[in-house]
C-alpha positions in Angstrom: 31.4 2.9 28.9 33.0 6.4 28.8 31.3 9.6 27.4 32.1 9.7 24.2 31.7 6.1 23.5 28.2 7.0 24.9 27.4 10.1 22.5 27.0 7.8 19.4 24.0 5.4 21.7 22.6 9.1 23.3 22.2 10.3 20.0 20.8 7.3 18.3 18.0 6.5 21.1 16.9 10.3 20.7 16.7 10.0 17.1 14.7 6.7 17.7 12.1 8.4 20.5 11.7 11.5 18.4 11.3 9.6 14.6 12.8 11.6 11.3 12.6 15.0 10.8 9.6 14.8 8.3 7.6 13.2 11.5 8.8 16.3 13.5 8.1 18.9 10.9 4.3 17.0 10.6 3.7 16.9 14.4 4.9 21.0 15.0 2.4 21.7 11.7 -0.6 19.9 13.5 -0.2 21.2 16.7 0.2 24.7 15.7 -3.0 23.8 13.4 -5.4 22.2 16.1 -4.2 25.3 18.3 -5.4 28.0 16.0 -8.5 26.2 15.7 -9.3 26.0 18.7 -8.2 30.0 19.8 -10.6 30.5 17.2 -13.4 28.2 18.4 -13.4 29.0 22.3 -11.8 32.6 22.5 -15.1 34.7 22.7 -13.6 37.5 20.7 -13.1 35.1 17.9 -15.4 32.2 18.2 -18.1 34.6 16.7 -16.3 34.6 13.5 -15.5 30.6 13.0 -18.3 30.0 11.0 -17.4 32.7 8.3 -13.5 32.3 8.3 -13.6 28.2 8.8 -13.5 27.4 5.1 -10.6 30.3 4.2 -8.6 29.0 7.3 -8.8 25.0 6.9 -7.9 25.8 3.3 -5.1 27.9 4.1 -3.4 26.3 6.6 -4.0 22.8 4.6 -2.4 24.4 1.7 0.6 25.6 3.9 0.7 21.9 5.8 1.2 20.5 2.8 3.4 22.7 1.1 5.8 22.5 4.1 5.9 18.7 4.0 6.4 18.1 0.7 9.1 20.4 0.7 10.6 18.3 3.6 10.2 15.5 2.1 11.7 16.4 -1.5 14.6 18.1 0.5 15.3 14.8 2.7 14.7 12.6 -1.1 17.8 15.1 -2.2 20.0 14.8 1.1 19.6 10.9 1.0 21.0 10.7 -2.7 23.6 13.1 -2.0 24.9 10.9 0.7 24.7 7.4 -1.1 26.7 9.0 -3.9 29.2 10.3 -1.6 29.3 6.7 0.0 29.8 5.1 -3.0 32.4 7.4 -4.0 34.7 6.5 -0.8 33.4 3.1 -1.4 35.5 3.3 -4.4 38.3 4.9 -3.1 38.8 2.0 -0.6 38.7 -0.6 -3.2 41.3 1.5 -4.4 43.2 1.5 -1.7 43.0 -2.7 -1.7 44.4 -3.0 -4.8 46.8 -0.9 -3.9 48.1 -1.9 -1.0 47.8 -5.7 -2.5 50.0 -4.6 -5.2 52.3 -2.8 -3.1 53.0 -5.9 -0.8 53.1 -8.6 -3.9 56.0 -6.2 -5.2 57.8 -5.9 -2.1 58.6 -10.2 -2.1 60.9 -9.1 -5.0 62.2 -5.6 -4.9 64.5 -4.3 -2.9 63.7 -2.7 1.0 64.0 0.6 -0.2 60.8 0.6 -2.3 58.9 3.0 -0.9 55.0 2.8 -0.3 52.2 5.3 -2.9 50.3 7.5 -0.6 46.7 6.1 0.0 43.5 7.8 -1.4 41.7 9.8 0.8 40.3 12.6 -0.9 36.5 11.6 -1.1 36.8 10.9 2.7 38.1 14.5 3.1 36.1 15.6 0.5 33.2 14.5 2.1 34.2 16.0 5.6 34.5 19.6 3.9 31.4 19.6 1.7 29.4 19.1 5.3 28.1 15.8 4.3 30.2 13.3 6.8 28.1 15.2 9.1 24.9 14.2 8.0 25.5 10.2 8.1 24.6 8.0 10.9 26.9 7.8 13.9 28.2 4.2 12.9 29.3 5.1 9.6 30.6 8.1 10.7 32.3 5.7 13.4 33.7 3.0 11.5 35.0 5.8 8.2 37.1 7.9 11.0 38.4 4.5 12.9 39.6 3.2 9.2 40.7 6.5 7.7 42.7 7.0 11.0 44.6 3.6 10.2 45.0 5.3 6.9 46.4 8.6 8.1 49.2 6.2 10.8 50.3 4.4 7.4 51.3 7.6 5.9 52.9 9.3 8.3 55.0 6.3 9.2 55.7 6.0 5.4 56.7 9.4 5.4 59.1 9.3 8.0 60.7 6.3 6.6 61.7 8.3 3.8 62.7 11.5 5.5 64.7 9.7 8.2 68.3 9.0 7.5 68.4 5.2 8.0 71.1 2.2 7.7 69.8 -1.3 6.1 68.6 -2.9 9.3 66.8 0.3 10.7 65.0 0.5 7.0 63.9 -3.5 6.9 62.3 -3.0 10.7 60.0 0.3 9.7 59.1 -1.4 6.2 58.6 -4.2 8.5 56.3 -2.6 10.3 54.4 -0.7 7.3 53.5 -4.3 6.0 52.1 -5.3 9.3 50.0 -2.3 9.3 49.2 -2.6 5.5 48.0 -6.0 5.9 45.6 -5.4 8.7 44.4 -2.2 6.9 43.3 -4.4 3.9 41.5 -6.7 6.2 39.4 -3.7 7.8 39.2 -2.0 4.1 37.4 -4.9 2.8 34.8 -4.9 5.9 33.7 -1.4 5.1 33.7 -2.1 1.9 31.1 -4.8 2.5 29.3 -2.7 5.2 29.3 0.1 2.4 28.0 -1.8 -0.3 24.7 -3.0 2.3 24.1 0.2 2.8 24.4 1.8 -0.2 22.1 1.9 -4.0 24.4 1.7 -6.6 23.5 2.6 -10.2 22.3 0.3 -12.6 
């Protein structure tokens, strides 16, 4: 296994060992908690004043413990509903992209090779990348989005080129050719994600 195809595992077995980020937040707040009490319980210049402080301090640092954590909490709530809508959003620009490209190849039995191919939808995908929120998914969505929207990108270009080259009858049949081939292999993988998507995902009632 190489290095990068060993980041994704690295990163999943530390977020395993080390639990959410709520369960980190918690664990920093009681530590620094159960050391303030006890600098204040064993330090001689401040043990003397436990007794008259204890009630103000448990309180205080109770009220902050659980100010922080529900704050963590609500702000985790958010991020997770931010993500499953921009999931379902590239969810639905894949099924797009199926009808699409089904459409495309049903119309190419009948018209002529020089039919060219609609760009595919990509824009929640990029979308998603500039807002910062790819970022924040799990390494094997983030994995199996970049491997499919790669495929996406190849169609394109070779699309692209197919219409800017200059090409005779036969030259124009073996690049289309070769679009449907890729076309028909990108439906197969679209329709996975979509069903790995729609597992993973809550839609709206």
């Amino acid at each position: 296994m190489d290095e990068e195809a060993a980041k994704p595992c690295i990163q999943d077995r530390l977020r395993a060992l080390l639990g959410s980020r709520e369960k980190q937040a918690i664990y920093k707040s009681v530590l620094l908690i159960m050391f303030i009490i006890l600098l204040f319980m064993y330090v001689p210049p401040l043990n003397q004043y436990w007794t008259d402080f204890y009630p103000a301090v448990m309180a205080t640092f109770l009220g902050i413990f659980l100010g922080f954590t529900l704050d963590r909490i609500l702000e985790r709530a958010q991020e997770k509903e931010t993500i499953n809508k921009v999931l379902i959003s590239i969810m639905k620009e894949l099924e797009r992209n199926v009808k699409d490209f089904t459409t495309y190849l049903e119309e190419r039995k009948s018209k002529p090779i020089t039919s060219y191919f609609t760009r595919a939808q990509n824009s929640a995908f990029d979308s998603a990348i500039g807002g910062g929120y790819f970022a924040l998914m799990d390494s094997e969505t983030q994995n199996k989005l970049s491997e499919l929207y790669g495929q996406i990108n190849l169609m394109t270009h070779v699309n692209e080129r197919t219409v800017l080259m200059r090409l005779n009858k036969e030259e124009l049949g073996k690049m289309y050719s070769l679009l449907n081939t890729l076309l028909t292999r990108s439906i197969e993988e679209h329709k996975k994600i979509i069903k790995y998507l729609r597992a993973r995902v809550r839609l709206e009632p």
